[in-house]
C-alpha positions as CSV (number, residue, x, y, z in Angstrom):
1,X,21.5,21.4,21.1
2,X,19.0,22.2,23.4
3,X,15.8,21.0,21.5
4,X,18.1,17.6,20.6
5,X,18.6,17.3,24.8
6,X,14.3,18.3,25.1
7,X,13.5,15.5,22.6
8,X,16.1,12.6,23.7
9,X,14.2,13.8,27.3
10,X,10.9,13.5,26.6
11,X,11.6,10.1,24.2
12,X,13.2,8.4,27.4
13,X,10.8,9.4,30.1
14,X,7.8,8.9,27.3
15,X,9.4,5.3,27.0
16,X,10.0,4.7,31.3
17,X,6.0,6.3,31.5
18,X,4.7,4.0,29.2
19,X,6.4,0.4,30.4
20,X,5.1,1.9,34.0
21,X,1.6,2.5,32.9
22,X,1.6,-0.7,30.8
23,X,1.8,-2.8,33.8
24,X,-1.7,-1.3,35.7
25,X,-4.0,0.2,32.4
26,X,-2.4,-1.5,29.2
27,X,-4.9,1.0,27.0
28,X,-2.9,4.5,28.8
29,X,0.5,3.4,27.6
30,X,-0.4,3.7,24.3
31,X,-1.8,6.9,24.7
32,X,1.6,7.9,26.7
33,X,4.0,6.7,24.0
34,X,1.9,8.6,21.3
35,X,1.7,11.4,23.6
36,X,5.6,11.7,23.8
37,X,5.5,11.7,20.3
38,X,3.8,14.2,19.7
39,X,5.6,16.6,22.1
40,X,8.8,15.6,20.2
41,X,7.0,16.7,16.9
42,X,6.3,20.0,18.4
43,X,9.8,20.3,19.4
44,X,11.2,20.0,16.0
45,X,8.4,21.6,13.9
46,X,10.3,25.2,14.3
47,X,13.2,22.9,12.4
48,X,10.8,22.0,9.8
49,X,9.3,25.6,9.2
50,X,13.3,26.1,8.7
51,X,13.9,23.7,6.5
52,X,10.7,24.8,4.1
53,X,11.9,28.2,4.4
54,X,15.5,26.9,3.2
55,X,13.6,25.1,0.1
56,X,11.5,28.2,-0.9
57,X,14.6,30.8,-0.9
58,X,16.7,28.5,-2.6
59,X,14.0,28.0,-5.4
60,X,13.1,31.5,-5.7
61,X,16.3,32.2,-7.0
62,X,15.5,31.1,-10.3
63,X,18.2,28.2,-10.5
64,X,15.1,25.6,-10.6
65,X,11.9,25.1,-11.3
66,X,9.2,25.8,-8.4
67,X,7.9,22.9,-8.5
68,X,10.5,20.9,-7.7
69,X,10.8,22.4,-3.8
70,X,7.1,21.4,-3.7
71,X,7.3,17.5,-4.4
72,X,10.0,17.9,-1.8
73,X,8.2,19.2,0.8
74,X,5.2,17.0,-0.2
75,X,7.0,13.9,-0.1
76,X,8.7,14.2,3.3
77,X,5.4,15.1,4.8
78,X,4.3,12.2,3.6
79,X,7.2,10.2,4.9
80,X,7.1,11.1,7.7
81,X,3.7,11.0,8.5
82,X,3.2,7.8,7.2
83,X,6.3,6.6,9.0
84,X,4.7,8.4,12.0
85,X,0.9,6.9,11.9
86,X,2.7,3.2,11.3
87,X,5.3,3.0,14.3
88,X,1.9,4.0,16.3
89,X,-0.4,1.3,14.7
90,X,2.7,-1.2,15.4
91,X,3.1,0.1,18.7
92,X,-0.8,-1.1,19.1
93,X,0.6,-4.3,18.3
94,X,-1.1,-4.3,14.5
95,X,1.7,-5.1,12.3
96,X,0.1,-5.8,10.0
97,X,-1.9,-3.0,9.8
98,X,1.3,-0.8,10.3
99,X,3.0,-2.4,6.9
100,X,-0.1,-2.0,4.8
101,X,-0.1,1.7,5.9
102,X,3.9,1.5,4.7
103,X,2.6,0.5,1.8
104,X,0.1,3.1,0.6
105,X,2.7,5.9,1.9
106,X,4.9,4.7,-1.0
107,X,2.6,4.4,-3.2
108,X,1.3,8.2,-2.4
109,X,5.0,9.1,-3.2
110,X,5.1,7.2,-6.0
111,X,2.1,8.6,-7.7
112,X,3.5,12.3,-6.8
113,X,7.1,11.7,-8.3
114,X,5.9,10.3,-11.7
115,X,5.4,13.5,-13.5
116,X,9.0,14.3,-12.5
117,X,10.0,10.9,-13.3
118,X,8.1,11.5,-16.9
119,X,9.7,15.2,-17.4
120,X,13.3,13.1,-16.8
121,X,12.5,10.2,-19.5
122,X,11.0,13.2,-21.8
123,X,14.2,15.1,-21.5
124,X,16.2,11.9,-22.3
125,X,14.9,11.0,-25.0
126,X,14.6,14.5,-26.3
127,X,18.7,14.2,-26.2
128,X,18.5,11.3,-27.7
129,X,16.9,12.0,-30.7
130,X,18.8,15.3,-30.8
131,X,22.1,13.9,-30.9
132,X,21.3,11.3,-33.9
């Protein structure tokens, strides 16, 4: 609860900082805002390392394959990053730039889900054809 009060903290004074700085040095409110975000980011990475930890006990049990934990992880990293990076290039006022980056995150996550997505069409099929 504390860490939630930290980030919610830092978010609305990084906010109030950067609307204050915008109106003397336009080019230091930018750096403020991404600043802010990357002090909430180090708030919550303990969260994360909890999360992966969560992943990797769960998957050593043997009730799935280890690969599976890994797109996982790889995927939100992705996500998020990419979700990170655009909201900065947007916050620069590059839209457009922002959406294209949106765009080759999916397609990352896209390319790194399609030999699960293959192993799933694989299996169906193999039931398929089994059950005729």
């Amino acid at each position: 609860m504390i860490t939630l009060v930290k980030i919610v903290a830092v978010g609305i004074i990084g906010a109030i900082a950067s609307l204050q700085i915008k109106k003397y040095a336009p080019d230091l409110a930018v750096l403020t805002s991404v600043a802010a975000g990357i002090i909430i980011l180090v708030f919550i990475a303990d969260y994360l390392y909890g999360v992966i930890d969560y992943f990797k006990e769960f998957f050593s049990t043997g009730l799935g394959d280890s690969s599976i934990p890994k797109l996982i992880i790889k995927v939100l990293v992705v996500g998020y990053a990419v979700e990170f990076a655009s909201s900065a290039v947007k916050d620069l006022g590059e839209t457009s730039l922002s959406e294209k980056i949106l765009l080759g995150g999916k397609i990352i996550i896209l390319s790194m889900a399609l030999p699960v997505i293959k192993n799933v069409f694989d299996l169906i099929s193999s039931l398929i054809k089994g059950g005729l």
